[in-house]
N, C-alpha and C positions, 0 to 999 in steps of 0.2 A: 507180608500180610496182603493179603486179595482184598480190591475193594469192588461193591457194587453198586453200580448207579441205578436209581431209580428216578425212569422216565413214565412211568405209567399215572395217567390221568388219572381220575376217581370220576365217578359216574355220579351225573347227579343225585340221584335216588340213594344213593353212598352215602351222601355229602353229610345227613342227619345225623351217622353214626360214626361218624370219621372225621376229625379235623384235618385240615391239608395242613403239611410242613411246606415249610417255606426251603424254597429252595438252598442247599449247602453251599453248590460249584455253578460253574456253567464249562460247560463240554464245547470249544471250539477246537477244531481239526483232531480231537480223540488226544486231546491234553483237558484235563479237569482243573479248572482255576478256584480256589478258596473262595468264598462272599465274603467281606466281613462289614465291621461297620464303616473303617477309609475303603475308601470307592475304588473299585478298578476301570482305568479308564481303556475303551477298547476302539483301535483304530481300524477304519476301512479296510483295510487291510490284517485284521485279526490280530495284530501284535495288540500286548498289554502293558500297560503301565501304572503303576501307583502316585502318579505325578500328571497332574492333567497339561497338557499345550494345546494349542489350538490342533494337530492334528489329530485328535478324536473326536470318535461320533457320538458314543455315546459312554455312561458309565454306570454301573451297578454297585449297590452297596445291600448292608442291612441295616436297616434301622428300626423305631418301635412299631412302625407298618408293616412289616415283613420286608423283602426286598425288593431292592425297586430299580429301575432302570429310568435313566436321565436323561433325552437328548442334548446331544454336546455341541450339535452345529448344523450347519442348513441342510443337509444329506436329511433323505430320509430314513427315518430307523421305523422298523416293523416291528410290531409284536402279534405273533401269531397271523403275520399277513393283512394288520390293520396298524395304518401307519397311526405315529403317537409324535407327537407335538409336545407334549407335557410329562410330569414325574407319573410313572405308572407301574402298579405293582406286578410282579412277576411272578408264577408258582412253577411247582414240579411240570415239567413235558412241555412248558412254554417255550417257544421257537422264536428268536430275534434275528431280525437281519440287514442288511444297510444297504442302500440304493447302493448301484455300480460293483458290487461287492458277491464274491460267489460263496463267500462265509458263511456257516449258520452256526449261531450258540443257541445251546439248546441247553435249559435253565436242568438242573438234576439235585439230587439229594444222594450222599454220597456214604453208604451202610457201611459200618464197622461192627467185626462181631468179635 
């Protein structure tokens, strides 16, 4: 089966006729990771885990806010190049990244037909 990620933004003038989906996966290194509602926790270094320890930054889940991203530790974590301190939500085409780290997950919705 072919799958398609969709990283495409919505415009805001869009936005009236269009509800945003919440992102599915997040796409780090061209591996598409599940969301779901236990968190995935992701380290400096792009490995993932379903088991938090102290060595990740941050973690993503879903829950009734749409998905969201968590920072995990003093490293800063970026969303969309605006670092986040706090739980914040995350949509299609949103870009995460971590201090010291040449990673980028990039949040996608993942089409099945």
């Amino acid at each position: 089966p072919s799958i398609i990620a969709n990283t495409a933004t919505i415009e805001t003038s869009q936005s009236a006729t269009r509800t945003l989906a919440k992102p599915t996966h997040v796409l780090i290194e061209n591996k598409a990771y599940l969301l779901e509602k236990s968190p995935i926790y992701i380290s400096q270094a792009g490995k993932i885990s379903r088991h938090k320890n102290d060595r990740y930054e941050c973690s993503l889940h879903i829950n009734d806010k749409g998905a969201e991203i968590i920072p995990e530790s003093n490293n800063t974590v970026s969303l969309n190049s605006n670092a986040i301190t706090t739980d914040s939500i995350v949509e299609i085409g949103d870009t995460i990244s971590i201090s010291g780290s040449d990673i980028t997950i990039k949040c996608i919705e993942v089409l099945t037909d």
